[in-house]
N, C-alpha and C positions, 0 to 999 in steps of 0.2 A: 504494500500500500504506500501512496507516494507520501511524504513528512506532509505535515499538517505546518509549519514551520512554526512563527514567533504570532501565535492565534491570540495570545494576550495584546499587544500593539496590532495587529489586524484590529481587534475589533474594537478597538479603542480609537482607531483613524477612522472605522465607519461610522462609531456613532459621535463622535464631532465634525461630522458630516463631508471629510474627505471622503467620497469613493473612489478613489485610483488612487495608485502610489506616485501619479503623475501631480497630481493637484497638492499632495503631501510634500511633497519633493519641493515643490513653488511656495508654499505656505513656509516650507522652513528654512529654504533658501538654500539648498543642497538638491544634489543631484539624484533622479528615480534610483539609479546605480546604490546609493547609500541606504533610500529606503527598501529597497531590495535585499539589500546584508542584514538589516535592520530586521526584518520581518523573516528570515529565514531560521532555519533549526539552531544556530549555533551565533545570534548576533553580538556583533562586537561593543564593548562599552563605547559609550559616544563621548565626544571633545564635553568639560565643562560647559561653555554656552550651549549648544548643538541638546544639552539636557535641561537645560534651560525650558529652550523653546520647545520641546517635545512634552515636557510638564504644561507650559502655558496651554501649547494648543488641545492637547486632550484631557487635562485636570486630572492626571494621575500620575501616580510616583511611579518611579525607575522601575523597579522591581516587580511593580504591581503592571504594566508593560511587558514586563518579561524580559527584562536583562537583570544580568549576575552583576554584584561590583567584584572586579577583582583583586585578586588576594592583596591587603596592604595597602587599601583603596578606601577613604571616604568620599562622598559627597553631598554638597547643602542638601537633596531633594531625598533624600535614602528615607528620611524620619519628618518629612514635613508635607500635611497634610494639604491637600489643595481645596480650596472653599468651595469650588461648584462639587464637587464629589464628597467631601464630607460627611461622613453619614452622623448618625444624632449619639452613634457612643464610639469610644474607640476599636472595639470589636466587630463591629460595622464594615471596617473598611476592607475594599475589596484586597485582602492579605488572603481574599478566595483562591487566587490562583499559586500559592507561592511552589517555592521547589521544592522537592522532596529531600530535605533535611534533617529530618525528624528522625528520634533512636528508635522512637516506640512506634512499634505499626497496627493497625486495627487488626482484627479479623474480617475475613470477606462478608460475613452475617449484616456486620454495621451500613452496608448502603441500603437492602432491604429493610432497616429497621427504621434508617433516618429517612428514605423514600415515605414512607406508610406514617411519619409523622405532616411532609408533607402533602400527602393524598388528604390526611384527613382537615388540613388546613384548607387545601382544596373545595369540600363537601362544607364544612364550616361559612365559608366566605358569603353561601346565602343567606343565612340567617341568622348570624351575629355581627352585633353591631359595632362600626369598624374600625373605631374607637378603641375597643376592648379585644378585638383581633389584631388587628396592626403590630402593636407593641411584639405578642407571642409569634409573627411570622418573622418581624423580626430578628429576633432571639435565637429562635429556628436556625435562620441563616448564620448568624454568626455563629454555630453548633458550626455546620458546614463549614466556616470557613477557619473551624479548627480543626475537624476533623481528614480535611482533604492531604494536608502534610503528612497524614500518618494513615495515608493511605494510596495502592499504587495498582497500577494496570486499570483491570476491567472494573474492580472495586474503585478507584477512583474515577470513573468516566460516571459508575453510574452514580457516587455521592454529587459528583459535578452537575447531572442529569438535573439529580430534583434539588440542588441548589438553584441553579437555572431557572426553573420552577417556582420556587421560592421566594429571589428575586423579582420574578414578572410578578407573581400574587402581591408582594408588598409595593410593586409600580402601580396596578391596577388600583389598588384601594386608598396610595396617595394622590394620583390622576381624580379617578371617578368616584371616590368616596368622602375626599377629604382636601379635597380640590386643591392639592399643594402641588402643581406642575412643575414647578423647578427642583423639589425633591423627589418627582418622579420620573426624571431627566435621569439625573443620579443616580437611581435606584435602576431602571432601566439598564446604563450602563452596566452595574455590576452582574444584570444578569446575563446580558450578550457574552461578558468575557468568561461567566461560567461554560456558558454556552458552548465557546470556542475550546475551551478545554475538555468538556467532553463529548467535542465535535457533534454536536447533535444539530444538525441544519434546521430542519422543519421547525424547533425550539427559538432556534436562532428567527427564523424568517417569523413567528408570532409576536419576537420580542421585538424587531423593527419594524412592523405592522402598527404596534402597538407605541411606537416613538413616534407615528407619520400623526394619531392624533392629536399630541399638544402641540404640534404647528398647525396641522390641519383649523382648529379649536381657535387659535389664535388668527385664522384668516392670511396664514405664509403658506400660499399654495404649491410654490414651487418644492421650499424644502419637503413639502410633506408628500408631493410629486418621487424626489430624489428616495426618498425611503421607502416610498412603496418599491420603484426601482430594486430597491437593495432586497426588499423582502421576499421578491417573486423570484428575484435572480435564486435565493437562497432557498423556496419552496419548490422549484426546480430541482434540485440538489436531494431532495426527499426522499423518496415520492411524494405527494402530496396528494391527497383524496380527493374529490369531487368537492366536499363539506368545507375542504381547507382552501381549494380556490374561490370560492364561494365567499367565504369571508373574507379574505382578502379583497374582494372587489367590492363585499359592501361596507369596512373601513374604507375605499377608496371613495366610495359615494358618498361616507359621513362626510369627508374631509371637501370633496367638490361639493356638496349641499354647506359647510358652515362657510365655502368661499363666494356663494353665491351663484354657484353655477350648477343649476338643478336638471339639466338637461343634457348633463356628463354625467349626471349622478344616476339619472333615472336609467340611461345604456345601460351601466355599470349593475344596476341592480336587472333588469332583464339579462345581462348575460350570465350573472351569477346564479338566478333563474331554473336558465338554460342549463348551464354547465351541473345541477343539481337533477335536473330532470332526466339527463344523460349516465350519471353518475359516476364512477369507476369502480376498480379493482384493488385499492388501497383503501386500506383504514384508516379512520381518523382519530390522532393520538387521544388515549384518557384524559389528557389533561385539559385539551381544549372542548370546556365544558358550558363556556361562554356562548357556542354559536347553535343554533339550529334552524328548519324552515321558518319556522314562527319568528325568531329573533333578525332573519330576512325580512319577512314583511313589515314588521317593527320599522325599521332602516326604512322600508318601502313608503309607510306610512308618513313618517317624519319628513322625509323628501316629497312626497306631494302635497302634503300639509306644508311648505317652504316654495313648491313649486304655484303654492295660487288654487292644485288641482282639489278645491273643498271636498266634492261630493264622492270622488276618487277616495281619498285618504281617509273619510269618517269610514267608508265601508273597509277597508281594508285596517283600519286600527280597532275597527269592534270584531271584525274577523279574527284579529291577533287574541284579544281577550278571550273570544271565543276557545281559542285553541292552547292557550298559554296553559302550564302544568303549574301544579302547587308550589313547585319553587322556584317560580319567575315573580316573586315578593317586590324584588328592584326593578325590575321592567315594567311592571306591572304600573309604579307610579308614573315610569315614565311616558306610557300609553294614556293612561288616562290623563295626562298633562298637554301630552299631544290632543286627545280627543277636545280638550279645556280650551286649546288654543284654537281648532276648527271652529268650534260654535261660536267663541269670539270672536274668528274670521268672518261667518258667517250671517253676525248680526244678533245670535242668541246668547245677550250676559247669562241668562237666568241658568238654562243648560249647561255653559262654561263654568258657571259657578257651581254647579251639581260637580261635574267631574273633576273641577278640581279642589272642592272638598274631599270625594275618594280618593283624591291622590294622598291628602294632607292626610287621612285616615290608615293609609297604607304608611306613609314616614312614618307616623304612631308606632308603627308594629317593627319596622326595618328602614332605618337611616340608607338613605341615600343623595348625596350632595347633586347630582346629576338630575334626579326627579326633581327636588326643592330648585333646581333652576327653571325648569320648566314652569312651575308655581308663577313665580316671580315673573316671567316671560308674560303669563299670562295675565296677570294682575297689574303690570305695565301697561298693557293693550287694552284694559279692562277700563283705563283712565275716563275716557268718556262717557262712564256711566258706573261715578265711583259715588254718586247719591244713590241708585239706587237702592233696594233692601237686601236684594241679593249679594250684590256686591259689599256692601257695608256686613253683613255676616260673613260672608269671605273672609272679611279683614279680623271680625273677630276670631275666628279661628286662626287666619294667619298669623296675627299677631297675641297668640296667646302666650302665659307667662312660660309653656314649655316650649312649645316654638320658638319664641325668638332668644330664650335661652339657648336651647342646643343649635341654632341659626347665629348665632353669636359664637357660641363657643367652639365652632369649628370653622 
């Protein structure tokens, strides 16, 4: 099998959004030739400055990059923490990938074990509140990222597997639960460079799927263009299921629907469709438990409800409720938020206001920072008809002492 070469600085120049080692090369003002030595099995410690700038542009230390210092060697970056990467303790830090230095080695038993605590983080993430989970994923993680030193071959690809894992759970929950995109940038990161160390592509291509939303979000259509790029190239690499190209195309339709261009989005979601109704021959991993048809239509929903298409998107968002199962709790707000925003499209406060008291009924039961936007979405729109009684009840439950507490404190 051909080296996998220096997969820690690969994927650490993808997600500071160099893809080529050409644009790398220009960014640092050295030669592709260097980043080529750089990123192979065996790369050379770099000049003082030359580590400098390889710190600045990717917000990771030396080592955590994947070079050795060698023997009789200090330098400034070895023990100093870089702020966009940072994580909230010092165990945090992606010291995920380090080398195999350690005296003590695990037994092979320990990836199965540390896996099955991540699976069950997994099954967890619908129903507790993510607040009180975040902390324990974690924890989790830094488990992993002690336990990977003192452990080697296939036991290490697969502790690296559900660190990976791990990593995107606690990205997801800072993104969409607790709407901290700049520590889910971070977080993110460390889970691609688990990724790359135990080369798990289809892994790799959910976790830069999943970077194309907080630009997508932020209305940078291009960057979030450049990462899908990165992601399809990488679920290529797979194989990839039916299910998994599928959701790939309808992040890419999130991302043209929040850039305003609902009629890429709307392609996007017909051929994701398509390519479901065609199906394949590959499975789609356990882990991504995130997507299915209903959660397609969802997507579908939202974009013609953005597209203008009214009478489109109410039938297709009660369709979704129709078919949602008992543990779409998060979704669930967010459909009725979307349904909230139709009828206020539409002309009906009093309807809008129905739906999106079940949505506020549903945060009740399961916090979600992505639903409570929705809310708010609608309750802005709602403006012209904020004497009504409907509306003025709205506001009493919007604004009650437990809402706008935990709307405050997150």
């Amino acid at each position: 099998m051909r080296p996998a070469g220096n997969t820690k600085l690969k994927s650490a120049r993808m997600a500071a959004g160099y893809h080529t080692q050409q644009a790398f090369a220009e960014a640092l003002g050295v030669g592709v030739r260097q980043v080529r030595r750089w990123e192979s099995d065996n790369p050379p410690w770099p000049h003082p400055d030359l580590q400098q700038r390889l710190t600045q542009l990717t917000g990771q230390d030396m080592e955590v990059l994947g070079f050795t210092v060698p023997l009789g060697r200090d330098h400034p970056t070895t023990h100093r923490r870089s702020a966009p990467v940072a994580a909230r303790s010092a165990g945090s830090h992606l010291s995920a990938v380090p080398s195999q230095s350690a005296t003590h080695m695990q037994p092979a038993s320990v990836a199965a074990d540390y896996a099955s605590v991540t699976r069950s983080h997994r099954r967890l993430y619908w129903s507790v509140t993510p607040t009180t989970l975040h902390p324990a994923v974690i924890a989790h993680a830094d488990l992993g990222c002690a336990l990977l030193p003192e452990t080697a071959g296939q036991t290490r690809r697969a502790v690296a597997a559900a660190l990976a894992e791990t990593w995107l759970l606690a990205g997801r929950i800072e993104f969409f639960d607790l709407q901290e995109p700049d520590d889910a940038v971070a977080t993110l990161l460390r889970a691609l460079q688990a990724a790359g160390e135990a080369d798990e592509t289809l892994i790799g291509s959910a976790i830069l799927a999943h970077t194309a939303f907080i630009p997508g979000w932020a209305g940078e259509r291009e960057t979030a263009g450049e990462r899908m790029v990165a992601a399809r190239t990488y679920a290529r690499r797979g194989p990839a299921s039916a299910e998994f190209w599928a959701w790939l195309d309808a992040v890419e339709a999130e991302c043209e629907t929040r850039c305003g261009n609902t009629r890429t989005a709307l392609h996007l979601i017909r051929h994701a469709e398509d390519t479901l109704a065609v199906g394949s021959e590959h499975t789609t991993p356990p882990w991504m438990d995130w997507f299915s048809p209903v959660r397609l239509a969802a997507f579908k929903g939202h974009t013609q409800l953005k597209a203008g298409h009214l009478p489109q998107a109410r039938a297709t968002l009660l369709g979704v409720l129709e078919q949602m199962s008992a543990s779409g709790d998060k979704q669930r707000t967010v459909v009725y938020g979307d349904l909230a925003a139709v009828e206020t499209a539409a002309g009906q406060p009093e309807e809008a206001c129905r739906y999106a008291c079940l949505a506020l009924d549903q945060l009740a039961i399961t916090w979600y920072a992505t639903g409570m936007d929705r809310i708010r979405e609608v309750r802005r729109a709602l403006a012209p008809h904020q004497h009504d009684q409907c509306v003025r009840d709205l506001d009493d439950r919007l604004y009650g002492w437990a809402t706008t507490v935990s709307a405050l404190a997150r």
